[in-house]
N, C-alpha and C positions, 0 to 999 in steps of 0.2 A: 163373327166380326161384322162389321158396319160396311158397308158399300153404299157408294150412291151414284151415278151415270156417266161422274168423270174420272170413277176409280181406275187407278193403271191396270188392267187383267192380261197377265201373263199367258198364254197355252203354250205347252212344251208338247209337241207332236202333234203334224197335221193328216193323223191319217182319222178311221172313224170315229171315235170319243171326241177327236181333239176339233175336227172341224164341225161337227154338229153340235157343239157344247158353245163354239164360235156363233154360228149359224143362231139358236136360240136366243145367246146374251144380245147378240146385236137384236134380233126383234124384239130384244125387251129394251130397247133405248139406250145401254151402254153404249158408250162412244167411243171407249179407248182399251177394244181387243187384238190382242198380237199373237199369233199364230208362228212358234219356229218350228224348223224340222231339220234333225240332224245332213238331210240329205241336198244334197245342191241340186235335184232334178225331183220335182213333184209331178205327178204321185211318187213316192218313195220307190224304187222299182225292187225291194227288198221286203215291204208291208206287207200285212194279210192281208191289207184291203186295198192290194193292185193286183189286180186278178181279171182276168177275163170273164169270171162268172163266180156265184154267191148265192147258194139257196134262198130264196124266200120264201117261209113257210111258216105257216101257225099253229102247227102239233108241237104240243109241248104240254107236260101231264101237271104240270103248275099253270094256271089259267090266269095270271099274271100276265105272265109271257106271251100265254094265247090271245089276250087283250091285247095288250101292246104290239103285237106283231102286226094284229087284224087296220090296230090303225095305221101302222106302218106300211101292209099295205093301199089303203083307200089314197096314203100321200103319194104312193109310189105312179098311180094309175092315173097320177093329175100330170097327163102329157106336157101342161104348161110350163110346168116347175123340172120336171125331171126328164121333159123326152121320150124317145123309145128307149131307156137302160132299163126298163124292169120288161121283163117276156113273161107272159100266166099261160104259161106250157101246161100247168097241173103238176100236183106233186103226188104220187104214188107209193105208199107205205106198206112192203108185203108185210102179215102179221104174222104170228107164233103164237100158242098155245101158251097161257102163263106169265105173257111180258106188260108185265104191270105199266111200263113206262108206254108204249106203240098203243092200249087199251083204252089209260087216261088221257091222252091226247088224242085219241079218235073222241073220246067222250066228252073233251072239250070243245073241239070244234063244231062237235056236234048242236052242243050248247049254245054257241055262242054265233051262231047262225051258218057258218061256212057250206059251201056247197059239196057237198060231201056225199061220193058215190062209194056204198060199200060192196065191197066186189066178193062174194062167194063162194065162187070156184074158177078153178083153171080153166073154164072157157071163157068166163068173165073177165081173166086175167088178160086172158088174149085179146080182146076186143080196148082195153086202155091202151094197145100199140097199133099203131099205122099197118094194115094188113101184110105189105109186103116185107116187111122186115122178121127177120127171123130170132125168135124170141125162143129163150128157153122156159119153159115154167112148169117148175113141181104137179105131180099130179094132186097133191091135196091144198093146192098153192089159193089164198086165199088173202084181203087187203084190202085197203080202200085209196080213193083219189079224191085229194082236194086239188075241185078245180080253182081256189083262189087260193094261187101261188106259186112259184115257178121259179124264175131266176132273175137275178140282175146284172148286169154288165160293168162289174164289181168299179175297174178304174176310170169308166164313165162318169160312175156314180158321182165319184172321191174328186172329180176335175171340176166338174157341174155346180160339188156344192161348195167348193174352192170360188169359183167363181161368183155363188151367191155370197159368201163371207166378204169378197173384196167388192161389188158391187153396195152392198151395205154396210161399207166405211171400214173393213175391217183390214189389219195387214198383213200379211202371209210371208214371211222372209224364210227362203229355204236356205241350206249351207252352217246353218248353226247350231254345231254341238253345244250340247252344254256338259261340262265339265267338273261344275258345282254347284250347290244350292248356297247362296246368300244366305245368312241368320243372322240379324240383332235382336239381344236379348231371348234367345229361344224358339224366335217368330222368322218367318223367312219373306226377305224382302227383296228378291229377283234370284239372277242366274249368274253366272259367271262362265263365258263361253270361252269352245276351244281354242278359239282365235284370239284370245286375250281380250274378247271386250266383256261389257257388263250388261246386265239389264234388270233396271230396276222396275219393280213392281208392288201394289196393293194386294195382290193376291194370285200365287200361282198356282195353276194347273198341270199335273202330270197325265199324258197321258200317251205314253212310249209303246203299247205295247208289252211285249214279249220282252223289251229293252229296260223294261222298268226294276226287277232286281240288280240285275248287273251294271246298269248306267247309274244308280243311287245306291249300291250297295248299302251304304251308311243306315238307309232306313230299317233295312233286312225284311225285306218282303220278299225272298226266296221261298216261304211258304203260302201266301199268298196267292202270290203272281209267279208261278214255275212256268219258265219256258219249254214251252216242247214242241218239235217238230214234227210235223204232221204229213204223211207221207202223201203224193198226187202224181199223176201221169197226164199225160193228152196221147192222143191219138190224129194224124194228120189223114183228113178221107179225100176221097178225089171230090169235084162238086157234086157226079150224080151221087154219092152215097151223101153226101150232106143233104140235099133233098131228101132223099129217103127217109132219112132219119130225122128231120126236121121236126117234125110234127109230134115226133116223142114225150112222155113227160117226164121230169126231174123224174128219179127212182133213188131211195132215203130209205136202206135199212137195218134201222136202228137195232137191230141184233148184231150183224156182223159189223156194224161202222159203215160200211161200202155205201158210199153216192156217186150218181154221175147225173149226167146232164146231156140234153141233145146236143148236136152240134152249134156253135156258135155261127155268126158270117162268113167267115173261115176256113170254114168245114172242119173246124176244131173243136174234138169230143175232149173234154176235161174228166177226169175221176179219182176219186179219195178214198180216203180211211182215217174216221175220225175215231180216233181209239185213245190209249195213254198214250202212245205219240213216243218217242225218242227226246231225252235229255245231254244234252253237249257241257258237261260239268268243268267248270274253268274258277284256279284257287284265286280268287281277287286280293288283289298286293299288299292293301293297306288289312283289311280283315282277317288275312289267310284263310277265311271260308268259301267252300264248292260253290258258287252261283252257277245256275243253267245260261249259257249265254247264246244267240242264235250263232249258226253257221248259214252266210247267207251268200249269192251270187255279187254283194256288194261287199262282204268279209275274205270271200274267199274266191271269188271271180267264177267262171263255169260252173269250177267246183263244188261249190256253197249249193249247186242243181242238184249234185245226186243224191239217191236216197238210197236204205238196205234194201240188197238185193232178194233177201226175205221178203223186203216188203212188197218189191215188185211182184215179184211171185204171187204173194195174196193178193196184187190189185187184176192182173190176170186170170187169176183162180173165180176170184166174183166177178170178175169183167163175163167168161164164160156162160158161169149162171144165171147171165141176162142175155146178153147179147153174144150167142157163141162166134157168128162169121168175124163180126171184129176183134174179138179174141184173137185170131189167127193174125192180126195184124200187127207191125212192131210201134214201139211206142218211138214217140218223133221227143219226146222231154219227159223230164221231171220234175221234181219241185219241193224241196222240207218246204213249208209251209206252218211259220213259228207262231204258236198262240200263246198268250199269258192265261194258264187254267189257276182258277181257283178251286179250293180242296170241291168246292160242292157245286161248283160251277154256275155259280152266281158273279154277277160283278163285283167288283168295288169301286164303289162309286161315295164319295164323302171326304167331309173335312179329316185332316191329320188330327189325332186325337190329341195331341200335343201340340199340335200346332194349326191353328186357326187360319194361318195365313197359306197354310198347303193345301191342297183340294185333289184329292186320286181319284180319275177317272180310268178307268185300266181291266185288266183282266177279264176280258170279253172272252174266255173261253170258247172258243170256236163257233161260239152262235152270236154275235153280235151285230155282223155288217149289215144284215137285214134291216135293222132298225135303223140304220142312217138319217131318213129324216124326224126320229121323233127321241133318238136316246141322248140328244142332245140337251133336250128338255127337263129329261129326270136332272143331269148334272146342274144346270141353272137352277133346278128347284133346291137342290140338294147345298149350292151358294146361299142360294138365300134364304136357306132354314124352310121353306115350305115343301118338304116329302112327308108323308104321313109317318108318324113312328116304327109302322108297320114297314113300309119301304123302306125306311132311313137304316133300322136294322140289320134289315136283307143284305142289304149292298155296304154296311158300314165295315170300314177299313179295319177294327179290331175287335169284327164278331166272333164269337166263338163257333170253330166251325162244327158240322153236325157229324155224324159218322157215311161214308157215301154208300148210296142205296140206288136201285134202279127205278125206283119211284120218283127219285127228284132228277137223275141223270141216265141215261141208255148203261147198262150194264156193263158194257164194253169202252165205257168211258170209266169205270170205275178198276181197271186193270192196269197197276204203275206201268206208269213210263219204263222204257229197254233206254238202256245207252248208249250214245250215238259211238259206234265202232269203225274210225276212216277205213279201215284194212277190208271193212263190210259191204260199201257203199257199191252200188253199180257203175258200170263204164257203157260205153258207145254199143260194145257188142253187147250185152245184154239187155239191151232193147230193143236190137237186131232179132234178137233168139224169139223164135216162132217153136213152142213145144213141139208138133206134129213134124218137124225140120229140123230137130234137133238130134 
């Protein structure tokens, strides 16, 4: 469709698609972008991308991604624009024998200039951690460390470029649901929000999240865009251990899922497992069909915190195999943490193919936040018709997806999703529970 500077541009969610897509259009001269978000407090306090911290990294065994990352971070390290939210801790990838995926992205980075220490052996291993810290590692334990890349300070991030969006004319109204998609004649010409207003638009933007099945049902992108929650912990240290541990780098490996992070300000150690994730299956009224829908601390209050007590279990179990003394320690939170996965964990990023006036931004599959200040740009391109075909493909809203392989995703991304079972989830005391005390 036609656009030209004064066109009305809708964005339906301000977290990272929605406000870097903001961000872009206004430096390209648009005048008239509107930013909602279902949530009356930004950042979303429900989002994946209000978080305390956010890998940044540039392994990735599609060298697309390894470009795009690399410029992601050269924007992130321009203190002008972004502050101290990004930390270049280093990012440390122990390797396996056989893992096509952790192989071609050491090979890309390699490529693509990264500074990149490949680490040998277990004494090698040992010398990537701050001496005094007690480190477990395999005796044929073996990996590399890229030192461009580390973490970012996820909900700094998401405020910062909130801020640039409304500093360059843009408007950001939090508190509005939308409820429905407008359509004349086929073509969709705004919102219709929860609170009985309207909003008219030239051209809208979805970009919900993990909310985007189940909040549009009608479209049926429950295959697309599957929600799944992704299981996370913190750990609360006193300050000297946050020192200690400070100097740590991100550890990302991509066989078992298992990431952590040094401590934050805080002395707050975060860690995950990015796997198939857990599905919360909910029969939508009007369709009678399962959409994944999140459970979140904003759906379901505390609650919406806890995760399977399985899962804890595994986050402990690798928590261990890294750092065994804080293993011994209980965990202070949890967290689902809901991403919208695509089968092959690419975006969707593109016009509705039926309709011209819809534009999906969405399904960031668990690696997206990193790109904050540059994935906004693919979306603007993707408006206005200039992605190369090659990209426009990749991300197009009704590719045909591939069969999943661990050459395009970590193999442990390629294992369905378990379903979310309340009767499963942790309580208080089980993050109390110290194995050796048990």
């Amino acid at each position: 469709m036609s656009l030209n500077q004064d066109s009305r541009i809708l964005i339906v969610g301000a977290g990272c698609f929605g406000l870097s897509t903001a961000y872009h259009l206004l430096q390209r001269g648009y005048k008239n972008v509107t930013v909602i978000d279902r949530s009356p407090v930004l950042p979303a306090p429900d989002a994946a991308s209000t978080d305390i911290n956010k890998i940044v990294r540039s392994s990735y065994p599609d060298i697309f991604y390894t470009r795009l990352a690399r410029e992601a971070i050269a924007a992130w390290k321009n203190r002008e624009e972004w502050g101290d939210a990004y930390h270049e801790s280093g990012v440390y990838c122990p390797l396996q024998a056989g893992e096509t995926y952790t192989d071609k992205a050491y090979e890309n980075d390699v490529t693509l200039g990264a500074r990149i220490e490949n680490i040998s052996d277990a004494e090698a291993v040992r010398k990537v951690f701050p001496s005094g810290v007690s480190v477990s590692i395999p005796e044929h334990a073996r990996g590399y460390l890229n030192r461009d890349g580390g973490w970012a300070f996820a909900s700094k991030g998401v405020r910062l470029l909130m801020d640039k969006v409304s500093t360059r004319g843009g408007s950001i109204v939090p508190g509005k649901a939308v409820s429905a998609l407008l359509r004349t004649d086929g073509k969709t010409t705004g919102v219709a929000c929860a609170d009985g207003s309207t909003l008219e638009a030239d051209l809208v933007v979805l970009s919900v999240g993990s909310w985007t099945a189940s909040a549009f049902p009608e479209l049926s992108f429950q295959n697309q865009c599957l929600a799944t929650g992704q299981t996370v912990a913190m750990i609360q240290l006193t300050p000297e251990e946050g020192d200690l541990y400070r100097d740590c780098p991100v550890v990302l490996n991509f066989h078992s899922g298992f990431y952590m992070f040094p401590p934050n300000e805080d002395n707050i150690v975060k860690m995950a497992i990015h796997d198939g994730g857990y599905t919360r299956m909910i029969q939508d009224a009007n369709s009678q069909e399962l959409v994944s829908t999140p459970r979140t601390i904003t759906s379901h209050g505390i609650e919406g915190l806890r995760i399977p007590k399985a899962a804890l279990r595994k986050l402990r179990e690798e928590l261990a195999q890294v750092y065994p003394e804080l293993a011994k320690k209980p965990f202070a939170t949890t967290r689902l943490c809901w991403y919208a996965d695509s089968p092959d964990d690419n975006w969707v990023i593109g016009h509705h193919p039926d309709d011209p006036s819809l534009v999906l931004a969405t399904a960031g599959s668990g690696h997206a936040f990193k790109f904050l200040p540059t994935i906004g740009r693919l979306v603007a391109d993707a408006i206005e018709g200039k992605l190369s075909s090659e990209v426009a493909n990749k991300f197009a809203v009704n590719r045909i997806h591939t069969v999943q392989d661990s050459t395009v995703e970590p193999e442990i991304r390629c294992h369905p999703p378990a379903p979310l079972v309340v009767d499963e989830l942790c309580g208080p005391a089980d993050l109390l529970l110290v194995p050796e005390q048990a």
